[in-house]
C-alpha positions in Angstrom: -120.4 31.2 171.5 -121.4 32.2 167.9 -118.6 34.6 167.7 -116.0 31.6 168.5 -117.4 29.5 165.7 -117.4 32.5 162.9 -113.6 33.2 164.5 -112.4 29.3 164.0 -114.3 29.4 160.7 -112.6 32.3 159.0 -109.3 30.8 160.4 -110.2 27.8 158.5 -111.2 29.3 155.2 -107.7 31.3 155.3 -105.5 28.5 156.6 -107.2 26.7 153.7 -106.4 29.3 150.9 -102.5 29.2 152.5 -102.6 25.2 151.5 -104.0 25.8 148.2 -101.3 28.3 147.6 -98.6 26.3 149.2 -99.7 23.3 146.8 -99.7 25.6 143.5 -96.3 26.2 144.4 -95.1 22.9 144.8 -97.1 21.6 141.7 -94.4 24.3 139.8 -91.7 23.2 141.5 -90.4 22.1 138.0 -92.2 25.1 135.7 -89.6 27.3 134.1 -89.3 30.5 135.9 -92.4 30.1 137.7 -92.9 32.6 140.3 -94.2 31.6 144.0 -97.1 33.1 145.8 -97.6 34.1 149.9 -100.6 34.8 151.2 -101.4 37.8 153.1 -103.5 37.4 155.9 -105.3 40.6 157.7 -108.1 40.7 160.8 -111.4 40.7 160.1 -112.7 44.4 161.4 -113.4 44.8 164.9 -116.8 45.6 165.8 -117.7 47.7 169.1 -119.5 46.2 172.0 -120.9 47.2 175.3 -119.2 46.2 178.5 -115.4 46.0 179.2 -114.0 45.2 176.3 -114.7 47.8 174.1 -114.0 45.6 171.0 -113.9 42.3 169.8 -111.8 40.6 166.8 -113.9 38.7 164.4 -111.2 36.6 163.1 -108.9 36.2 160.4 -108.6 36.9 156.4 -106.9 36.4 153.3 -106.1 40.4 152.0 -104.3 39.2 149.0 -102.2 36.5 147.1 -98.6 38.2 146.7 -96.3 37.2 143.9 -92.9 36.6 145.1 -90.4 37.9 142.1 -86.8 37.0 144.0 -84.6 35.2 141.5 -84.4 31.7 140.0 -81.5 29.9 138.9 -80.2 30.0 136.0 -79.7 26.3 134.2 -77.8 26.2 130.9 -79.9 24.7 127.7 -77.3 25.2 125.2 -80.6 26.2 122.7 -80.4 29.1 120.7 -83.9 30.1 121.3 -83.7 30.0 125.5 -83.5 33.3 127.0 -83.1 34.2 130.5 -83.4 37.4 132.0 -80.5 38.0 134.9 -82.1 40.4 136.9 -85.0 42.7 136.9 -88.0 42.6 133.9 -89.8 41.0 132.2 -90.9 40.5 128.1 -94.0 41.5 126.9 -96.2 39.4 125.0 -99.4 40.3 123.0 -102.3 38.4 123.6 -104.9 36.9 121.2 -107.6 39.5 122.4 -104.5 42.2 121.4 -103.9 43.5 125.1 -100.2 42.6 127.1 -98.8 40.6 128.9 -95.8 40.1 130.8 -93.6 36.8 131.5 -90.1 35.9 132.4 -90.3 32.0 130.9 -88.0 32.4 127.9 -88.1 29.5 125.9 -88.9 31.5 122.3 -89.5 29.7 119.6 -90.1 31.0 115.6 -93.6 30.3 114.2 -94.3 29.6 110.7 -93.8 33.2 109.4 -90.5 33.5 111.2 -91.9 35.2 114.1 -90.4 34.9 117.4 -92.9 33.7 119.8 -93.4 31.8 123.0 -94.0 28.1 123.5 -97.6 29.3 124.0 -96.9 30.4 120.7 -97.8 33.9 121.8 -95.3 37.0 119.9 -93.0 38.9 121.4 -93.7 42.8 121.3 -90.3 43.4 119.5 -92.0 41.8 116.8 -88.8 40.2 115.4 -88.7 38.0 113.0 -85.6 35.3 111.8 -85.2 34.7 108.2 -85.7 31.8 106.9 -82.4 31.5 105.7 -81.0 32.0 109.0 -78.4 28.9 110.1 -77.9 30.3 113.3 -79.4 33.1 115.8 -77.0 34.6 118.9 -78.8 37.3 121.2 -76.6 39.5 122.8 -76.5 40.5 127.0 -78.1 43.7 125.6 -81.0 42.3 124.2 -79.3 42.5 120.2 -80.6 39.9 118.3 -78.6 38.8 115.5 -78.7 36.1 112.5 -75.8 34.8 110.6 -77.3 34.1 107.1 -76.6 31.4 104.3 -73.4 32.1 102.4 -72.3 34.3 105.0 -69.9 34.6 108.1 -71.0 37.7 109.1 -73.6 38.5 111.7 -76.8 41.0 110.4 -78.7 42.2 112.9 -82.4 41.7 113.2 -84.2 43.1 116.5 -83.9 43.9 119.8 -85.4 42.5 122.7 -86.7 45.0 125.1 -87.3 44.3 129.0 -90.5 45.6 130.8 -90.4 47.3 134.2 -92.6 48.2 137.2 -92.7 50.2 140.1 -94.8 47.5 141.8 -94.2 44.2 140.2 -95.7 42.8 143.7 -99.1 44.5 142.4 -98.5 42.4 139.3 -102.2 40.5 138.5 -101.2 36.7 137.6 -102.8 35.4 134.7 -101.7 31.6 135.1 -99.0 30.5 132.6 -96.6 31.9 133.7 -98.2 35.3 132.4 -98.7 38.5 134.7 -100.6 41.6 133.2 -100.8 45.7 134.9 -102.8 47.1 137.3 -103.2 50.5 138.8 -101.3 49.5 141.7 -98.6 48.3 139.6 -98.1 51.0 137.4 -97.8 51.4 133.4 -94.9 49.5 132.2 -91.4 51.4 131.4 -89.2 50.1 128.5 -85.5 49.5 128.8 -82.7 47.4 126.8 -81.5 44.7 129.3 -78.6 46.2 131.0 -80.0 49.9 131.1 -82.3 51.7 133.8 -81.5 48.5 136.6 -83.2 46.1 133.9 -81.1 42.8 134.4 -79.3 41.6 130.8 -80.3 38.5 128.9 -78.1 34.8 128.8 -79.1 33.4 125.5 -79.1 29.3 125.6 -80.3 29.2 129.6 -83.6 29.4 131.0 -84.5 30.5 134.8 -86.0 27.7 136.8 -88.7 28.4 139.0 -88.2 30.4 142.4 -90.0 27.5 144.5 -87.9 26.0 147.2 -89.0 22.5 148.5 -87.7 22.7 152.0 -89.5 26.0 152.6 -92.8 25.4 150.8 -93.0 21.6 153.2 -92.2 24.1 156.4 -94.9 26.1 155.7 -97.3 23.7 154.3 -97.1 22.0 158.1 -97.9 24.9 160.0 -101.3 26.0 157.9 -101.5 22.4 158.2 -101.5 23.0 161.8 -103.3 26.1 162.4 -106.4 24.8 160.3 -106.5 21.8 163.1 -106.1 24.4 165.7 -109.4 27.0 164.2 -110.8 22.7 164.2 -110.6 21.8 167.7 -111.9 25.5 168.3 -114.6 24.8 166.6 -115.5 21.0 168.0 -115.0 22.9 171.1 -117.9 25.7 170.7 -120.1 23.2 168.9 -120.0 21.0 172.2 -120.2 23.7 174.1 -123.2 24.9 172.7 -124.6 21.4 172.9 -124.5 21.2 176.5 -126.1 24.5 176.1 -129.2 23.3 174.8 -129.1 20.0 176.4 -129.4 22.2 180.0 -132.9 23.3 178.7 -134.4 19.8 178.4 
Protein backbone atom coordinates (compact mmCIF):
# COMPACT_ATOMS: atom_id res chain seq x y z
CA UNK A 1 0.00 0.00 0.00
CA UNK A 2 3.06 2.29 0.71
CA UNK A 3 4.41 1.64 -2.62
CA UNK A 4 1.03 3.00 -4.32
CA UNK A 5 1.23 6.24 -2.31
CA UNK A 6 5.23 6.93 -3.16
CA UNK A 7 4.02 5.90 -7.02
CA UNK A 8 0.97 8.57 -7.13
CA UNK A 9 3.26 10.94 -5.28
CA UNK A 10 6.16 11.10 -7.67
CA UNK A 11 3.48 11.31 -10.42
CA UNK A 12 2.38 14.28 -8.75
CA UNK A 13 5.63 16.05 -8.16
CA UNK A 14 6.40 15.48 -12.03
CA UNK A 15 2.95 16.29 -13.34
CA UNK A 16 3.55 19.33 -11.25
CA UNK A 17 6.95 20.40 -12.66
CA UNK A 18 5.15 19.82 -16.37
CA UNK A 19 2.55 22.75 -15.15
CA UNK A 20 5.24 24.95 -13.94
CA UNK A 21 6.93 24.51 -17.29
CA UNK A 22 3.81 24.74 -19.30
CA UNK A 23 3.01 28.18 -17.43
CA UNK A 24 6.74 29.61 -17.97
CA UNK A 25 6.00 29.13 -21.39
CA UNK A 26 2.83 30.76 -21.63
CA UNK A 27 3.99 33.75 -19.35
CA UNK A 28 6.61 34.26 -22.66
CA UNK A 29 4.22 33.84 -24.95
CA UNK A 30 5.02 37.65 -25.90
CA UNK A 31 9.13 37.57 -24.90
CA UNK A 32 11.19 38.22 -28.03
CA UNK A 33 12.68 35.02 -29.20
CA UNK A 34 12.04 33.24 -26.15
CA UNK A 35 12.63 29.60 -26.41
CA UNK A 36 10.00 26.92 -24.93
CA UNK A 37 10.87 24.11 -22.54
CA UNK A 38 9.42 20.10 -22.39
CA UNK A 39 9.93 18.21 -19.69
CA UNK A 40 11.42 14.84 -19.83
CA UNK A 41 10.00 12.41 -17.68
CA UNK A 42 11.93 8.94 -16.94
CA UNK A 43 10.96 5.82 -14.27
CA UNK A 44 12.07 5.85 -11.10
CA UNK A 45 14.47 2.58 -10.87
CA UNK A 46 13.07 -0.65 -10.41
CA UNK A 47 13.93 -2.37 -7.34
CA UNK A 48 13.95 -6.37 -7.10
CA UNK A 49 11.48 -8.30 -4.96
CA UNK A 50 10.74 -11.77 -4.02
CA UNK A 51 7.76 -13.65 -5.45
CA UNK A 52 6.39 -13.44 -8.97
CA UNK A 53 7.11 -10.38 -10.11
CA UNK A 54 10.56 -10.04 -10.07
CA UNK A 55 10.40 -6.19 -10.16
CA UNK A 56 8.36 -3.45 -9.26
CA UNK A 57 8.27 0.30 -10.76
CA UNK A 58 8.51 2.94 -8.26
CA UNK A 59 7.00 5.60 -10.25
CA UNK A 60 7.68 8.46 -12.25
CA UNK A 61 10.46 11.46 -12.68
CA UNK A 62 11.47 14.55 -14.13
CA UNK A 63 15.22 13.60 -16.02
CA UNK A 64 15.47 16.99 -17.34
CA UNK A 65 13.90 20.38 -18.64
CA UNK A 66 14.72 20.37 -22.48
CA UNK A 67 15.05 23.60 -24.41
CA UNK A 68 13.11 23.52 -27.58
CA UNK A 69 15.33 25.75 -30.22
CA UNK A 70 12.73 25.20 -33.49
CA UNK A 71 12.18 28.62 -35.07
CA UNK A 72 10.23 31.78 -34.35
CA UNK A 73 8.73 34.13 -36.60
CA UNK A 74 10.23 36.72 -37.79
CA UNK A 75 8.18 40.21 -37.23
CA UNK A 76 9.57 43.37 -39.03
CA UNK A 77 10.60 46.51 -36.48
CA UNK A 78 11.87 48.71 -39.10
CA UNK A 79 14.74 49.71 -36.23
CA UNK A 80 18.12 49.87 -37.16
CA UNK A 81 19.35 48.15 -34.02
CA UNK A 82 16.83 44.83 -34.27
CA UNK A 83 18.58 41.86 -35.40
CA UNK A 84 17.27 38.52 -36.11
CA UNK A 85 19.04 35.54 -36.71
CA UNK A 86 17.29 33.31 -39.70
CA UNK A 87 18.46 30.09 -38.87
CA UNK A 88 20.92 28.31 -36.70
CA UNK A 89 23.10 30.39 -33.68
CA UNK A 90 23.23 32.35 -31.57
CA UNK A 91 25.36 35.85 -30.32
CA UNK A 92 27.52 35.77 -27.58
CA UNK A 93 27.41 38.10 -24.89
CA UNK A 94 29.91 38.78 -21.97
CA UNK A 95 28.67 38.82 -18.67
CA UNK A 96 29.44 41.13 -15.68
CA UNK A 97 31.40 38.31 -13.88
CA UNK A 98 33.42 38.21 -17.59
CA UNK A 99 32.26 34.51 -18.56
CA UNK A 100 29.62 33.96 -21.88
CA UNK A 101 26.73 33.76 -22.72
CA UNK A 102 24.58 33.06 -25.51
CA UNK A 103 21.08 34.54 -26.75
CA UNK A 104 19.07 34.92 -29.86
CA UNK A 105 16.89 38.21 -28.57
CA UNK A 106 18.42 40.83 -30.83
CA UNK A 107 17.23 44.06 -29.92
CA UNK A 108 20.97 45.80 -29.68
CA UNK A 109 21.20 48.85 -28.58
CA UNK A 110 24.67 51.42 -28.29
CA UNK A 111 25.60 52.38 -24.66
CA UNK A 112 27.22 55.50 -23.72
CA UNK A 113 30.66 54.69 -25.19
CA UNK A 114 29.18 53.63 -28.46
CA UNK A 115 29.19 50.06 -27.61
CA UNK A 116 26.74 47.76 -29.09
CA UNK A 117 25.05 46.03 -26.39
CA UNK A 118 21.89 44.32 -25.39
CA UNK A 119 18.72 45.81 -23.85
CA UNK A 120 20.23 44.15 -20.71
CA UNK A 121 22.78 46.41 -21.60
CA UNK A 122 25.11 43.47 -21.73
CA UNK A 123 28.12 43.72 -24.96
CA UNK A 124 28.35 41.89 -27.69
CA UNK A 125 31.63 39.77 -28.06
CA UNK A 126 32.32 41.47 -31.48
CA UNK A 127 33.03 44.33 -29.36
CA UNK A 128 31.77 46.86 -32.05
CA UNK A 129 31.37 50.06 -31.45
CA UNK A 130 29.23 52.95 -33.72
CA UNK A 131 30.62 56.34 -33.82
CA UNK A 132 29.23 58.93 -32.62
CA UNK A 133 28.87 60.65 -35.67
CA UNK A 134 27.10 57.82 -37.16
CA UNK A 135 23.50 59.00 -38.84
CA UNK A 136 22.68 55.76 -39.74
CA UNK A 137 23.81 51.89 -39.11
CA UNK A 138 22.76 48.93 -41.87
CA UNK A 139 24.04 45.21 -40.89
CA UNK A 140 24.43 43.15 -43.64
CA UNK A 141 22.87 39.11 -44.13
CA UNK A 142 26.52 38.28 -43.39
CA UNK A 143 26.78 39.74 -40.19
CA UNK A 144 28.83 43.19 -41.90
CA UNK A 145 28.18 45.98 -39.86
CA UNK A 146 28.38 49.21 -41.42
CA UNK A 147 27.98 53.15 -40.57
CA UNK A 148 27.37 55.85 -43.00
CA UNK A 149 29.08 58.95 -41.25
CA UNK A 150 28.34 62.78 -41.12
CA UNK A 151 29.27 64.54 -44.41
CA UNK A 152 29.30 61.32 -46.10
CA UNK A 153 27.29 59.08 -48.53
CA UNK A 154 29.51 56.38 -48.35
CA UNK A 155 29.24 53.38 -46.12
CA UNK A 156 32.60 52.58 -43.67
CA UNK A 157 32.57 49.49 -42.21
CA UNK A 158 32.86 48.96 -38.50
CA UNK A 159 32.46 45.16 -37.29
CA UNK A 160 31.19 42.00 -37.83
CA UNK A 161 28.74 40.12 -36.05
CA UNK A 162 29.74 36.59 -35.55
CA UNK A 163 27.08 33.63 -34.83
CA UNK A 164 27.79 30.94 -32.14
CA UNK A 165 27.20 27.23 -32.75
CA UNK A 166 26.72 23.89 -30.84
CA UNK A 167 26.79 20.37 -31.37
CA UNK A 168 24.07 20.11 -28.63
CA UNK A 169 22.24 23.23 -28.32
CA UNK A 170 19.46 20.89 -26.55
CA UNK A 171 22.29 20.48 -23.66
CA UNK A 172 22.24 24.34 -23.61
CA UNK A 173 21.96 25.36 -19.54
CA UNK A 174 19.25 28.30 -19.51
CA UNK A 175 20.14 31.16 -17.56
CA UNK A 176 16.67 33.06 -17.57
CA UNK A 177 16.64 36.14 -19.80
CA UNK A 178 16.62 34.87 -22.50
CA UNK A 179 20.38 33.81 -21.88
CA UNK A 180 21.79 30.13 -22.35
CA UNK A 181 25.47 29.43 -21.30
CA UNK A 182 27.88 25.80 -22.32
CA UNK A 183 28.06 22.71 -20.82
CA UNK A 184 30.02 19.59 -21.31
CA UNK A 185 27.15 18.06 -22.96
CA UNK A 186 26.81 20.82 -25.19
CA UNK A 187 30.09 21.31 -26.40
CA UNK A 188 32.57 24.45 -26.67
CA UNK A 189 31.09 26.98 -28.96
CA UNK A 190 32.34 27.20 -32.77
CA UNK A 191 32.38 30.66 -34.56
CA UNK A 192 31.01 31.33 -37.91
CA UNK A 193 29.79 34.58 -39.98
CA UNK A 194 25.98 34.18 -40.51
CA UNK A 195 25.58 32.41 -43.69
CA UNK A 196 28.80 30.14 -43.36
CA UNK A 197 29.24 26.51 -41.74
CA UNK A 198 24.93 26.11 -41.62
CA UNK A 199 24.85 29.33 -39.29
CA UNK A 200 21.55 31.02 -40.42
CA UNK A 201 22.21 34.92 -41.77
CA UNK A 202 21.05 38.00 -39.93
CA UNK A 203 17.64 40.42 -40.99
CA UNK A 204 18.53 43.73 -39.60
CA UNK A 205 15.21 45.87 -38.55
CA UNK A 206 13.19 42.47 -37.36
CA UNK A 207 13.27 40.62 -34.35
CA UNK A 208 12.23 36.71 -33.85
CA UNK A 209 9.16 36.35 -31.63
CA UNK A 210 9.10 33.71 -29.29
CA UNK A 211 8.68 29.91 -30.31
CA UNK A 212 5.60 29.38 -27.85
CA UNK A 213 2.41 28.37 -29.50
CA UNK A 214 -0.88 28.90 -27.53
CA UNK A 215 -2.97 26.15 -28.83
CA UNK A 216 -0.27 23.55 -28.04
CA UNK A 217 0.95 24.86 -24.61
CA UNK A 218 -3.33 24.90 -23.48
CA UNK A 219 -3.31 21.04 -24.96
CA UNK A 220 -0.73 20.06 -22.92
CA UNK A 221 -1.36 22.12 -19.95
CA UNK A 222 -4.95 19.91 -19.70
CA UNK A 223 -3.53 16.65 -19.79
CA UNK A 224 -0.68 17.28 -16.81
CA UNK A 225 -3.64 18.86 -15.56
CA UNK A 226 -5.24 15.56 -15.85
CA UNK A 227 -2.70 13.18 -14.97
CA UNK A 228 -1.90 15.04 -11.60
CA UNK A 229 -5.83 14.39 -10.71
CA UNK A 230 -5.34 10.83 -11.80
CA UNK A 231 -1.68 10.21 -9.38
CA UNK A 232 -4.80 12.22 -6.79
CA UNK A 233 -7.46 9.84 -6.81
CA UNK A 234 -4.66 7.18 -6.63
CA UNK A 235 -3.63 8.45 -3.75
CA UNK A 236 -7.25 9.15 -1.93
CA UNK A 237 -7.58 5.71 -2.91
CA UNK A 238 -4.46 4.04 -0.92
CA UNK A 239 -4.99 6.57 1.95
CA UNK A 240 -8.69 4.98 2.33
CA UNK A 241 -7.55 1.92 1.84
CA UNK A 242 -5.10 1.98 4.42
CA UNK A 243 -7.71 3.49 6.63
CA UNK A 244 -9.87 0.58 6.60
CA UNK A 245 -6.74 -1.14 7.22
CA UNK A 246 -6.24 0.13 10.59
CA UNK A 247 -9.79 0.52 11.28
CA UNK A 248 -10.03 -3.65 10.96
CA UNK A 249 -7.60 -3.79 14.04
CA UNK A 250 -9.94 -1.89 16.40
Amino acid sequence: MSDALFISATGMHAQQMQVDTIANNLANLNTSAFRKSRVAFEPLMPVPVAGPDSYKGMGATVSAVIPDFSAGELKQTQRDLDVAIDGRGFFEVQLPDGSFAYSRQGALRADRDGALVTAAGLPLSARINIPSDAQSIVINADGRVQARLEGSDDLSDIGFLELAQFVSERSLKPLGENLYAATPDSGDASYSRPGENGSGKVAQGYLESSNVQMVEEMTSLMVAQRAYEANAKVLMAADEMLGLVNNLRR
